[in-house]
Each structure stands twice: as C-alpha cells, then as structure tokens.
ZAMARGU-4260 file (C-alpha; in steps of 0.2 Angstrom, whole numbers, plus 5000, padded with zeros to 4 digits):
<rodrens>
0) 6048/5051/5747 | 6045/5049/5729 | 6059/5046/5718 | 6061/5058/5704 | 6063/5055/5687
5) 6079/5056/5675 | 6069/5069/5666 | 6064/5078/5682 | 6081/5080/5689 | 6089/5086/5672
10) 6074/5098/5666 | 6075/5107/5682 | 6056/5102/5687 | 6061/5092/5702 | 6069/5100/5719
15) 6073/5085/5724 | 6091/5079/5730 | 6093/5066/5723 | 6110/5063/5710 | 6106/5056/5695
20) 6116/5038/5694 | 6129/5040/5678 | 6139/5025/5679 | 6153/5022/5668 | 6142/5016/5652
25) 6131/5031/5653 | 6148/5043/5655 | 6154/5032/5639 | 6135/5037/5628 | 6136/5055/5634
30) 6155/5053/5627 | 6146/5045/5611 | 6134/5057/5607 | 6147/5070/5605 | 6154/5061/5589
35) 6139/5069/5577 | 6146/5086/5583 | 6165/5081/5583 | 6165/5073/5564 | 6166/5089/5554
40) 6183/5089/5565 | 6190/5075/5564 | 6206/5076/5556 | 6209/5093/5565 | 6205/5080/5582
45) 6218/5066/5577 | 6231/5079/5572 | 6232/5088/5589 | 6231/5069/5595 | 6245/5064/5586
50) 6256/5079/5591 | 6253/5076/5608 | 6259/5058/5609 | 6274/5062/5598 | 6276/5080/5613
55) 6275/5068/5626 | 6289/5057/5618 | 6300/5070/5615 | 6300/5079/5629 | 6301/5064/5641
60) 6316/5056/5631 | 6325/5075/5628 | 6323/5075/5649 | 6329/5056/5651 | 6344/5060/5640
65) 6349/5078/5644 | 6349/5070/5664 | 6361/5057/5659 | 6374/5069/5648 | 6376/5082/5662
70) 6376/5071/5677 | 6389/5055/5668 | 6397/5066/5655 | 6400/5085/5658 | 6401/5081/5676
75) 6409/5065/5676 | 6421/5064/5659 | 6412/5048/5652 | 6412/5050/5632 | 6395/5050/5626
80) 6385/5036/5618 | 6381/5036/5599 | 6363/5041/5597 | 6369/5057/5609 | 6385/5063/5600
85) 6373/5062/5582 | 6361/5073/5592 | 6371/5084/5595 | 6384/5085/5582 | 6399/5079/5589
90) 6413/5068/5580 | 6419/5051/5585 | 6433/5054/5596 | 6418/5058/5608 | 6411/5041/5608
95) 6417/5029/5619 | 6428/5015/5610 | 6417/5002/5611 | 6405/5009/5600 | 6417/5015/5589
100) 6415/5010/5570 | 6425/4994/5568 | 6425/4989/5585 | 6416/4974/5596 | 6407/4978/5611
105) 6414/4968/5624 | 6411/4965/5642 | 6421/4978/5656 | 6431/4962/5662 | 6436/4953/5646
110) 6442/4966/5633 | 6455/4959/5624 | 6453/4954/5606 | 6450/4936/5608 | 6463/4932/5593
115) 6478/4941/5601 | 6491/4926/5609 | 6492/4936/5625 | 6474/4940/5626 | 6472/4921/5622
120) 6485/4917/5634 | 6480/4925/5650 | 6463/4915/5646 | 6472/4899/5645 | 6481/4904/5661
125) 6467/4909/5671 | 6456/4890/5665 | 6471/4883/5672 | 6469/4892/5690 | 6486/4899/5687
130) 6491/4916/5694 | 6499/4929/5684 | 6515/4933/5688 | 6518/4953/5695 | 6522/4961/5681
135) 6508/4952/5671 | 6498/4959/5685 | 6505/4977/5681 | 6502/4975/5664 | 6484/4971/5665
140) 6482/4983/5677 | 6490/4998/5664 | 6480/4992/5651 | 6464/4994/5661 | 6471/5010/5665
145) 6472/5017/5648 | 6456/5009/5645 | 6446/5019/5656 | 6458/5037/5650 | 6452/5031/5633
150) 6433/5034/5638 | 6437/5049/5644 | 6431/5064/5638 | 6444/5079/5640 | 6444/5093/5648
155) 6441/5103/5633 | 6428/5090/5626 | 6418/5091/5644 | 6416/5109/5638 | 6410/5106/5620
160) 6398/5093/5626 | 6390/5107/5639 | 6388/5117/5627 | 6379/5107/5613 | 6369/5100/5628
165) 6366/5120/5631 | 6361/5125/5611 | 6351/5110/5610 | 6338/5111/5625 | 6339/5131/5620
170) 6332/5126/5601 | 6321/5112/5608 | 6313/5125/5620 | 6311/5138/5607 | 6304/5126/5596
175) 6291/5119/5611 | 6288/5134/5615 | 6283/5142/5596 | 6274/5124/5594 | 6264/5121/5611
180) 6262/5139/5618 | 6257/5148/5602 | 6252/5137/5589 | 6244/5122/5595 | 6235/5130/5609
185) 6228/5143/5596 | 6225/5129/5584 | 6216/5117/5599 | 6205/5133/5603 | 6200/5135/5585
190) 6195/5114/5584 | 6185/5115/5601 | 6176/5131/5596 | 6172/5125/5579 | 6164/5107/5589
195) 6155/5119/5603 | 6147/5128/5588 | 6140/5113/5580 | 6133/5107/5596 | 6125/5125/5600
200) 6116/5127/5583 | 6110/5109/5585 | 6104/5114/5601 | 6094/5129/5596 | 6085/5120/5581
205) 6080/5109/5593 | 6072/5121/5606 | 6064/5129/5592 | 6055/5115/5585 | 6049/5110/5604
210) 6030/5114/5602 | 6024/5129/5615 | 6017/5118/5626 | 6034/5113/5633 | 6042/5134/5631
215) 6025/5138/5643 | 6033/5128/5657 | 6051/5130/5655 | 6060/5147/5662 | 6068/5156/5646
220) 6083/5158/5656 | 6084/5138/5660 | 6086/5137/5641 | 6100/5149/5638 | 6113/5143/5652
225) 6107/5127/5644 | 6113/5133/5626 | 6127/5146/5632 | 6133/5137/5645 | 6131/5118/5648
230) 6133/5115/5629 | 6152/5124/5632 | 6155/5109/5641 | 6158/5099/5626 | 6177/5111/5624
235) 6180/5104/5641 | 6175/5088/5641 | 6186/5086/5623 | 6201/5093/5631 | 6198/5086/5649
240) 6186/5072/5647 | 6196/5063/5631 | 6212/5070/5626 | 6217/5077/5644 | 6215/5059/5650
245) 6223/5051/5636 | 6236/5064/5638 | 6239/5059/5655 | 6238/5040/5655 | 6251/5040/5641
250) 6260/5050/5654 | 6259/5038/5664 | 6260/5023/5658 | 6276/5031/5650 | 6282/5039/5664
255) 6281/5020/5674 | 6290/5011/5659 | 6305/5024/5662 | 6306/5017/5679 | 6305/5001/5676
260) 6322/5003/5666 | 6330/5007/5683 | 6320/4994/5695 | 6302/4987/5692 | 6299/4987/5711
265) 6299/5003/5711 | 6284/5005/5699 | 6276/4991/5706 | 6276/5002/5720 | 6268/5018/5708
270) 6255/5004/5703 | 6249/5000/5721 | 6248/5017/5727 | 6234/5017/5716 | 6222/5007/5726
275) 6219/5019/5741 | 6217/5035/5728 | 6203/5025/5718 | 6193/5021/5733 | 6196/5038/5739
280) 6192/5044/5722 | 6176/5031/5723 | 6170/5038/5740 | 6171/5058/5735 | 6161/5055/5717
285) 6141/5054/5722 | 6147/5071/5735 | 6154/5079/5720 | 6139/5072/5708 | 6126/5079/5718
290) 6136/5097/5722 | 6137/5099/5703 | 6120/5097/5699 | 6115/5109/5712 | 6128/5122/5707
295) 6122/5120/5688 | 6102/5123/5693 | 6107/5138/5705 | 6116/5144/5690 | 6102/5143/5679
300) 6089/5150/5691 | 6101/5164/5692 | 6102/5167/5672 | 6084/5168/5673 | 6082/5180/5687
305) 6094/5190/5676 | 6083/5186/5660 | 6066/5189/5671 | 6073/5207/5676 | 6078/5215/5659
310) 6064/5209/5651 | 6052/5218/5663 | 6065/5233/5665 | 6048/5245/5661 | 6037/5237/5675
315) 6051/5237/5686 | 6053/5256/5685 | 6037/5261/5685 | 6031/5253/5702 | 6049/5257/5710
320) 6054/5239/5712 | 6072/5242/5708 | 6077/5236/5725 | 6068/5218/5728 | 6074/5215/5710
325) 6091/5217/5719 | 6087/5209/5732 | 6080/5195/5723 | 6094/5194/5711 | 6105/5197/5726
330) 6099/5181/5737 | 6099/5170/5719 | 6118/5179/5717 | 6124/5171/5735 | 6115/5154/5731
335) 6124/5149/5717 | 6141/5156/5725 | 6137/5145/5738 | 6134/5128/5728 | 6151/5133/5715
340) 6160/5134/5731 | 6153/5119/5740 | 6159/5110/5724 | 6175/5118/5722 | 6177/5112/5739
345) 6173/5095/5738 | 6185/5093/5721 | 6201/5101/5734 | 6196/5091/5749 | 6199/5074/5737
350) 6215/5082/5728 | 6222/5087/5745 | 6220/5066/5753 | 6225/5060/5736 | 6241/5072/5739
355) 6246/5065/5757 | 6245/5048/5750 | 6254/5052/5736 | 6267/5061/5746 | 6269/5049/5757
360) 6272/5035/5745 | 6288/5044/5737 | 6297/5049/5751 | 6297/5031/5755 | 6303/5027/5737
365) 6314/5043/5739 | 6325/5034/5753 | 6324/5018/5746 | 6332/5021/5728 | 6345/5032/5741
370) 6351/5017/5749 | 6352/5008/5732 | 6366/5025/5727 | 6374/5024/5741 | 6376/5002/5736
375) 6380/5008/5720 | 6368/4994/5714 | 6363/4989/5695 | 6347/4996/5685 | 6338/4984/5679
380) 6339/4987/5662 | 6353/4999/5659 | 6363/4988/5649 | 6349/4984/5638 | 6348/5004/5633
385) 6367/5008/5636 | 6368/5013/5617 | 6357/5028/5622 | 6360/5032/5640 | 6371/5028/5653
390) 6364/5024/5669 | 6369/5006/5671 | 6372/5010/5691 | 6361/5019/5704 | 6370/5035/5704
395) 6367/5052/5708 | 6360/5056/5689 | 6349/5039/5690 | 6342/5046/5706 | 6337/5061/5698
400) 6330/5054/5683 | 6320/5041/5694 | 6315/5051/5706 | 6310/5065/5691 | 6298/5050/5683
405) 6292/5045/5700 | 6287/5065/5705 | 6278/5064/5686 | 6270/5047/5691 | 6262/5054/5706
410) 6258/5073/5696 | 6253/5062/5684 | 6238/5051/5696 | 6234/5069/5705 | 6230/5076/5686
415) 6218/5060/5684 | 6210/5062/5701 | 6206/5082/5696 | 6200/5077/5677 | 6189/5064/5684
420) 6181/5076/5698 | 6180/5088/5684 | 6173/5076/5672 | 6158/5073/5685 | 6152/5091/5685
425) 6156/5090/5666 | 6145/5074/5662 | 6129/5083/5673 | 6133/5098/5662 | 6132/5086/5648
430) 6117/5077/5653 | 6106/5093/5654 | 6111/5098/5638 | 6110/5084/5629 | 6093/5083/5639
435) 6086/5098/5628 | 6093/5089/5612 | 6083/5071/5617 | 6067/5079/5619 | 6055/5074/5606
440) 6045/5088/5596 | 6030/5086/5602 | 6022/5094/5585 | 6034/5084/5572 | 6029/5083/5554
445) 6023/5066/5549 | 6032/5052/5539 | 6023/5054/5523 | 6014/5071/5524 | 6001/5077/5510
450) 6000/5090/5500 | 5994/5107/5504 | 5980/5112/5498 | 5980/5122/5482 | 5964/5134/5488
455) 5958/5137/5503 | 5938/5140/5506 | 5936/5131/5524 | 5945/5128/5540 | 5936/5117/5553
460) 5940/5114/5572 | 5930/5097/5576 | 5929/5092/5594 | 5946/5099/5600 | 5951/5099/5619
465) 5966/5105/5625 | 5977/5105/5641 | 5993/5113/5648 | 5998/5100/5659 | 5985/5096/5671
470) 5975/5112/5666 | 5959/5111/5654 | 5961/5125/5640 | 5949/5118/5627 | 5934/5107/5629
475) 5926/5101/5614 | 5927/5117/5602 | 5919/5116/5587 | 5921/5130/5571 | 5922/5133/5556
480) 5927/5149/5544 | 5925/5152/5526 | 5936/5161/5513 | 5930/5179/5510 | 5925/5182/5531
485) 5932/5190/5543 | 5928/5179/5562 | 5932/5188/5576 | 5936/5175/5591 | 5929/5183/5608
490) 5929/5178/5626 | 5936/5184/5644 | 5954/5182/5647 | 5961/5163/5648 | 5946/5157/5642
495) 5959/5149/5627 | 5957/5162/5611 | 5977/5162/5607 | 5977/5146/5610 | 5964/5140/5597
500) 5973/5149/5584 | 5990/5144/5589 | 5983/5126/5582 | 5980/5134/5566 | 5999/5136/5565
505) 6004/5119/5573 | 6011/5128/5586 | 6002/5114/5597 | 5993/5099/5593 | 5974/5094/5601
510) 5974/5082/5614 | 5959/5076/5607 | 5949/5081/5588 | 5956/5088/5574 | 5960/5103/5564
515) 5956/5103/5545 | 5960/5113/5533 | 5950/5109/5516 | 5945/5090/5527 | 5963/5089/5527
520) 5971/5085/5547 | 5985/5098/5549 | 5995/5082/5557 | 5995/5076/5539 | 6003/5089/5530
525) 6021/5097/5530 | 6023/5112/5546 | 6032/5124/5536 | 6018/5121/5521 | 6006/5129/5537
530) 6017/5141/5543 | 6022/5146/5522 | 6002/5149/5521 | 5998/5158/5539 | 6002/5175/5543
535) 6000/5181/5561 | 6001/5199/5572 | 6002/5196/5587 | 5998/5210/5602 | 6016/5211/5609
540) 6024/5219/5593 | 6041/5212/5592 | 6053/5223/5582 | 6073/5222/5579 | 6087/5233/5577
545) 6084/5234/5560 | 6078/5247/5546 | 6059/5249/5544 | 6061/5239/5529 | 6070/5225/5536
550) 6055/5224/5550 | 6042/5221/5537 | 6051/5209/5525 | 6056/5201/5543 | 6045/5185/5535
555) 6047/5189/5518 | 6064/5191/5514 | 6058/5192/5494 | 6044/5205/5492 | 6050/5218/5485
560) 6049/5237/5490 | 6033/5240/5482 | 6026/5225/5490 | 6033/5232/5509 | 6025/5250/5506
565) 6009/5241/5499 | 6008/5231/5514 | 6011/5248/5525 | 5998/5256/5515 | 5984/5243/5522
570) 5992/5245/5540 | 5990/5262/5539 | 6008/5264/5542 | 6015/5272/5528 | 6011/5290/5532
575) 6023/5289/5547 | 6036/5280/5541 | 6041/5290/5528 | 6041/5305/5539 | 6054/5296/5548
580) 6071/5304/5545 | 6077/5291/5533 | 6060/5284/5527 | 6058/5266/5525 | 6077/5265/5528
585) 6078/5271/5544 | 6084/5261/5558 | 6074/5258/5573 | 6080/5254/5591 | 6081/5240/5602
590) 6064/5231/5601 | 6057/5246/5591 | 6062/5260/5605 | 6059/5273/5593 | 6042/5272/5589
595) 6026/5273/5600 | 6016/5257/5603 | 6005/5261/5591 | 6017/5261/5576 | 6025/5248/5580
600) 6007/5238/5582 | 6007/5244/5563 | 6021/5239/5558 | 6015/5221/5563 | 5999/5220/5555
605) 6012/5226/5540 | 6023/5211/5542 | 6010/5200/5542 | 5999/5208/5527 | 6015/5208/5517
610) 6017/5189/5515 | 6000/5189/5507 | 5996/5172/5513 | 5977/5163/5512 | 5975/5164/5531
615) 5979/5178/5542 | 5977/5181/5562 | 5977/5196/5570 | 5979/5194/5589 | 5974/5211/5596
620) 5979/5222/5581 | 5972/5237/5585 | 5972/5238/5602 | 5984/5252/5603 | 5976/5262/5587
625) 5965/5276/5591 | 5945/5275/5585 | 5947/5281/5567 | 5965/5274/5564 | 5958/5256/5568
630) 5942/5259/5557 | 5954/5263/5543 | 5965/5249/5546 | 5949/5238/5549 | 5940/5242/5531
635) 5958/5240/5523 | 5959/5221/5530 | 5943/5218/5525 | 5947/5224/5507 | 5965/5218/5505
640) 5958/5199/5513 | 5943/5196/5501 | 5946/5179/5495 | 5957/5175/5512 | 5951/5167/5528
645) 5955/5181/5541 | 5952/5175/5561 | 5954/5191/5573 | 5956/5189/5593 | 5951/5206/5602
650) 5941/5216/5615 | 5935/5229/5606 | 5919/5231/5602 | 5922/5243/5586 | 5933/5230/5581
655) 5921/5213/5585 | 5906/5221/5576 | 5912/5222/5559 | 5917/5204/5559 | 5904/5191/5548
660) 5905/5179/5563 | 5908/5180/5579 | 5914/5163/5590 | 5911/5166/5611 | 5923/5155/5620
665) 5917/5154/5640 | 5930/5139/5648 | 5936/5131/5636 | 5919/5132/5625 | 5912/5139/5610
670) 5895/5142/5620 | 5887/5156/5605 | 5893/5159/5588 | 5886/5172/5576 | 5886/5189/5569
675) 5886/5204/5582 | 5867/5208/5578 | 5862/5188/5579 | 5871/5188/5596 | 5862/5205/5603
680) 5846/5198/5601 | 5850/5185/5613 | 5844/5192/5630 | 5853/5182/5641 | 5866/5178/5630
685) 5883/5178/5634 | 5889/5189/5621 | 5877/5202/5627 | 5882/5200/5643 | 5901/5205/5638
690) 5893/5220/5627 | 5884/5228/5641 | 5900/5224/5653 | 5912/5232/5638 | 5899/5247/5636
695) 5896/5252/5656 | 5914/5250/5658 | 5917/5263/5645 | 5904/5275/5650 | 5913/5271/5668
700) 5929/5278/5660
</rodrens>
C-alpha cells in the first residue's frame, strides 16, 4: 500500500490509516510556531507564569507548615518555631528557648552553658569516666525536667496557637480563592482568547489568499472546523501543553524535594515508579495518535454535512429530501461519536494502568514510612530546617506530611500522563491547522511587481491552458479585447468560460501562457492593483444583512450616495428600491431574502457598475431579468462602459447578439471568434450550431 503523504493525511485528501510520526522535535516546532501568535502576550504570559510558581510555593509550604503546628504543637504542647510564631503574630514566650533572642542553640544532651563551673564540672567528671553521685543524678534529671516544661506551650497557649493557625489558613483561603478562582482564571481566559484570536485571523488571511484552485477541491466545512475548532487548540495546548506541564513538573519536582527532607529513599522510590508509567505511557501514544486524527476528520466531515445542508436548505425542500439529509447527517453524527469515544477511551484505559501502578507503589511506601513511626526514626533532614518546622522524628504529623507529598507525587505523574495524552490529540489539532497556514499561495504577488497601467486599451490571453488537478480546463486559448467593446465569451457548460475570466482577476494562474494587460504579465504586477481595477457580477448574487446601500458600496466603501443611485440607475435598479419601504436604507434579509432573484441580480450589476473600474465582468447578468429589463440594462452597460473593456459570459442570445465579439469556447478552446452576424454565416459553424439549439429549444418551450 502506498504510503500517504504528510500533506495528505493533514488536508484530509488521504483515507488512509496511517498516523503521522510527530516525534518530540516536530511537537517542539508545532510548540514554536505558536510564538508569532503568543508575542503580542507575552508579559500577560510570564505574569500568569510567575504567579503560578510563587502559588505553588505558597500553598505547598502553608500545607508543610500548618501540618507541623497542629500535629507537634496544638496537639502536642511544643512551642513554635520562629518563622511560625512571626506568621502568625505571637510573642516570644511561644518560641521555644533555644531560639530565644540572646540564647545559643545547643544540642538536646549538652545544654548547659559551657562557662558555668558545674556545667564545666560534670564535663570534667564525665572525661574522667566518673559517675555522678545520686543526687547529681537528681539534679540533672530536674533540670532536664524543667527543660522540656520550658518548651512547653500552655494550655491556654495551645488554644491561641489553634486559633491563629484557624484565622490564618481562613485569610490564606479567602485570599486563594479571590486570586486563583476569580481573578486569575478570568485574567488566563482573557490571555488565551486574546492568542486564539491572533491565530484565527492569521488563519483566515491565509485561506483567503489560497488561489481557487485549492477552494475547488477542499470542503468548506473542512475549513471552518479548521479555523473554529483545530485553531482553539492553541488555548489548550498554552494551558495543557506548556503551563499545565510546567505547572505540574514544578509540582513535582517540589513535591519530591519535600520528601527528600524526611528520607531520600523514599523519593528514589517516586523516581523509579516512573519507568513502567513511561513505557506504558510509550505503548498507548501511536493508539491515541491515530484515534485523534480520526476523531478530528469525522469531525470535520461532520461540520461540512452540517455546512452542505443549510446551504442547499431550498433544494432540499423542494425535492422532499429532508429525511436522507437526516439520515446522512445522522450516520456522519454517529461516526464521529464513535472515533471521540474510541479516543476518550484509549486516554482512560492508560490513566486507569498508570493508576494501579501508582497505587500500588504508595501503599508499599505507605507501610514502610509506618514502620519507620512506629521506630520513631530520624528524618533526614529535619535538623537542618528545625527553624521552620518541627519534624525531626517520623511521627504521626511527618507521616502525614510525607505521605500528603507522596499522594501529590503520584497525582502529580497521573496529571502528566493525562496532559501528554491530551497533548497528542492537541499536536494533530495543531498540525492541521497550522497545515492551512503552511500552504503556499499558489497566486502570490511577485517580489518586485510593476506598475499598473495608467490606461487600458488591450487585454490579451496568449496560449493559456489550464487544469484542475488532473482535468484539462483550458488548451491553448487565444484573445484579445479592446477598450470601448463589449465581448461576450460563449460555449456549453464546463467548457471553461468562468474560468478564463477568473484569470483576468488572478484568481488563478495559467499552467502554461500568459495574461497581458497592456503587454504587461498579470504575474508582474501588484494583485490588489488587478483586483482595485476589475469589477465582477457574478450569476449567484450574494447579498448580506445590510441596507441596500451597504450592498452596493459592498466594494466601494467611498462613493458616495449619488454615486450608489448612479450605479442603480444603469442596473435598472433604482425604480424598485426606492419603493422599498425605507428606500435605499432599507435592510434586507439574510442573503437578500427579501427581494426576488431578479433584484438581487440588479443589485449586483449595481455593485459592480459602482466601482467604476476599466474592466468589468458580467458572469450571467441578466439571466434572471425579463426581455425588456435586460435590453434596458444591456444599452445602459454599453453606454456607461464606452472607453471600458467590458467581457460578459451568458446563454442568451438577446444578450450574445449585442456584443462587438463574440469568443466560442468548445473544450478547452477558442474554436470561432466574431461578431453574431460573422458567426451565422458559418454554416457548419459551431456558433451556429448553438443558435439553432438555443432557438428550437425556445420554440420547444
């Protein structure tokens, strides 16, 4: 089987099965090309990043300590340590001694000023292997007593610490949750939207500067779930794909350096429990891969069903096809529940085996650091933080803290097993949208383009051949039109009339041959200077939800009133728009609702006639108009466009006569060119032969 390309896969040509291979370098570009879209945000970016390393240290240490006051000092009686009675505002009576301004820390079995004689003398005594006597013994014994009552909180202390324990984990939680449930999460949304929109607009711009070539073999829909939803992906992957994972490995990394204080074993432990979840985690990505990508196309297929069914909402009444739209939209419905299921599936399968091991890992930690209570063993670096917290034994308040850090250890590798699931269904997101943003314009203006011409008298088409794909539109055409005619371009349907003209406006380029303008290539000069000096009516008359004015200065945002009812007048249209109810200002429906096919075919020629341009087009533009509107409408143009060049693609034969040339495409080919009399004369001509078919088909009707 033939392996499909990267392009394939992502533009949604191929049906293959195939995955597309993102290793960790292509996940770091997708990650890269992002930056354009994140820079307007940057400081925004870094500030919600800075906030969320000084939340996690905040909220780790408030935990670490708050465990250590309740369990050693409210429950126990030890007085507090320095940085905790400061926290919470408590004098020095509540600190124990040795921490007391003017004091020395010394150690639990040798605290005895040094320059007191007994103190001095009990060393002496105990170098020399002497006992002390009974009452010495006594003495000692007393003192050590009074000792440990000094670093002792009262019972009335025991009560004030609980409560400033209580008051301050109440502010810190009403202050947490102002910052990180209302603020932040409102201020992150407003970051995130902000980048979504950039990448959206950027998105947009591009598809509209893709030549028409690639829009005829692309679903519309494909390209609105691209723009609407693959690009929202960028929000996620900020969130989950770069500050969710950051978030977490701080965690992490924090979360084992907490444990380390009590006993590195155990987070040597943490650390090896990692090697079964990767290769877990390494097993499950191409099932998750390949499930995304088929739950993003069976979206997508679905978005254009949806597009397919409203835009032909008329057709669909009209021949009763409600139900197999349903249906249709009901089968394309169930696929794509299917493949989000499949890959939700596949995500909850990994995170339920990264679980058991997990699990399984800390009640084995779970009895061990149990055992090490019940030996009321040392922590491993207790002493060293004894300022700050008390757990210089494994007790029951080091068990919890531990066994807290450990449960946020393991919460903590289950979060980065989910984010990197997720971030495989983001990256294929990511990859299709950025996909649409890679393409290059296939009509593109050149590096150094000319200048327009300043008049117009000749356009030429030498030798152009044109092809959708693997199909031959054009074969070798060759014409030309003066200013001051009026060339009407004829031939059956398909034979590539729109599409010659569609050159004329660089909507695509020839394969082959070129388009002049005054000997000038239109690959030369500037597309918006063509487009700035053409003016098209197409046959499907597109209209907005907009005032009749705003239709006809749709192109023209400048003319000015006079100039919209001026071009009107040529259309024909202003009669009936201002007996409108609201004239020129009144608004029309969706698509132009209100109006019969034949205004709105009006209003077009309007729009087009109002930009005043040296080249006009008028594909169809009175196929809707009855004999003696288009005959009005016809002399008009011919009038208004005397020192224009004016091309006009139509069936009708009223319409074709008037014209000074006449160009008859058969496959691909100009195969007779004239005016309508020249051609007649041609017996077996095939301009003749589509008069007499035109005529016996009316006289048929």
């Amino acid at each position: 089987m033939t392996e499909s390309s990267p392009q394939d896969i992502y533009s949604g040509t191929s049906q293959a099965l195939e995955f597309p291979k993102i290793s960790f370098r292509r996940m770091t570009q997708l990650v890269w090309k992002t930056w354009p879209f994140m820079r307007p945000m940057l400081k925004h970016i870094i500030v919600l990043l800075l906030v969320g390393f000084l939340q996690g240290i905040i909220f780790a240490g408030s935990l670490f300590v708050a465990g250590d006051i309740f369990t050693n000092k409210v429950l126990v009686g030890e007085k507090v340590q320095p940085f905790q009675a400061w926290a919470m505002g408590l004098d020095e009576s509540y600190v124990k001694e040795e921490f007391e301004p003017g004091t020395e820390e010394t150690d639990d079995h040798d605290d005895v000023e040094s320059e007191e004689p007994r103190g001095l003398l009990a060393t002496l005594v105990g170098l020399v292997g002497i006992e002390p006597v009974e009452e010495e013994k006594e003495d000692q014994a007393e003192e050590t007593d009074a000792d440990d009552e000094a670093n002792k909180l009262t019972g009335e202390q025991r009560k004030v610490v609980r409560d400033r324990m209580i008051i301050l984990l109440a502010f810190l939680s009403l202050l947490g949750g102002v910052m990180y449930g209302v603020v932040l999460p409102y201020y992150g949304r407003w970051v995130w939207h902000n980048v979504n929109q950039n990448l959206r607009v950027a998105m947009i711009e591009r598809a509209e500067h893709l030549s028409l070539r690639y829009h005829s073999n692309t679903r519309v829909g494909d390209a609105i779930f691209r723009v609407y939803q693959d690009s929202g992906v960028i929000i996620s992957l900020l969130e989950e794909g770069i500050i969710g994972p950051v978030s977490i490995i701080y965690s992490l990394v924090l979360g084992l350096v907490f444990i380390a204080f009590f006993d590195p074993l155990v987070a040597l432990v943490c650390v090896l429990v990692l090697v079964p979840i990767v290769l877990l985690v390494y097993l499950f990505t191409p099932r998750i891969r390949r499930r995304s990508l088929v739950n993003r196309r069976s979206y997508s297929d679905l978005t254009s069903r949806l597009q397919e069914s409203f835009s032909a909402i008329k057709v669909v009444k009209v021949n009763r096809a409600e139900s197999r739209i349903l249906d249709r939209f009901n089968t394309d419905s169930e696929r794509a529940l299917d493949a989000a299921l499949a890959l939700r599936l596949e995500m909850v399968f990994l995170g339920v085996l990264v679980a058991i091991v997990g699990g399984v890992a800390m009640l084995g930690l779970e009895f061990v650091m149990v055992k090490w209570v019940v030996e009321d063993r040392e922590t491993f670096l207790g002493a060293m933080v004894v300022a700050f917290i008390g757990f210089t034994v494994w007790n029951l308040g080091a068990f919890n803290a531990a066994n807290s850090r450990v449960e946020d250890t393991a919460e903590a590798t289950r979060g980065l097993t989910r984010v990197w699931a997720r971030l495989q269904d983001l990256f294929i997101a990511l990859e299709r949208a950025f996909f649409l943003l890679d393409l290059k314009p296939e009509v593109d203006d050149p590096e150094n383009p000319r200048e327009f011409p300043e008049s117009i008298r000749k356009i030429s088409w030498r030798n152009v051949h044109f092809a959708y794909t693997n199909q031959r539109i054009l074969s070798g055409v060759n014409l030309t039109a003066e200013a001051g005619t009026v060339t009407a371009i004829v031939g059956q349907t398909g034979a590539g009339k729109s599409t010659l003209l569609s050159m004329l406006l660089r909507l695509y380029d020839p394969d082959e041959g070129r388009v002049l303008i005054e000997e000038e290539d239109l690959r030369d000069l500037r597309i918006d200077d063509i487009r700035h000096n053409t003016a098209i009516a197409l046959q499907r008359n597109v209209l907005f939800a907009a005032t009749v004015e705003e239709n006809i200065r749709y192109s023209s945002v400048d003319a000015s009133r006079e100039d919209v009812e001026a071009a009107a007048r040529v259309a024909c249209a202003d009669e009936f728009i201002r007996s409108l109810p609201n004239g020129y200002d009144t608004e029309l429906g969706e698509r132009g609702g209100k109006l019969s096919t034949g205004q709105r075919q009006r209003l077009s020629i309007a729009r087009a006639v109002v930009r005043d341009t040296p080249i006009l087009i008028l594909d169809e533009p009175t196929a809707s108009l009855d004999a003696a509107t288009e005959h009005q409408v016809l002399a008009n143009l011919a009038q208004w466009g005397r020192n224009k060049v004016v091309f006009i693609i139509t069936h009708r034969l009223s319409t074709i006569r008037n014209a000074d040339q006449i160009a008859f495409l058969e496959d691909g080919r100009i195969v007779e060119i004239g005016t309508h009399a020249k051609l007649l004369d041609r017996e077996d001509g095939y301009y003749r032969k589509f008069v007499d078919a035109e005529t016996v088909g009316k006289v048929a009707s």
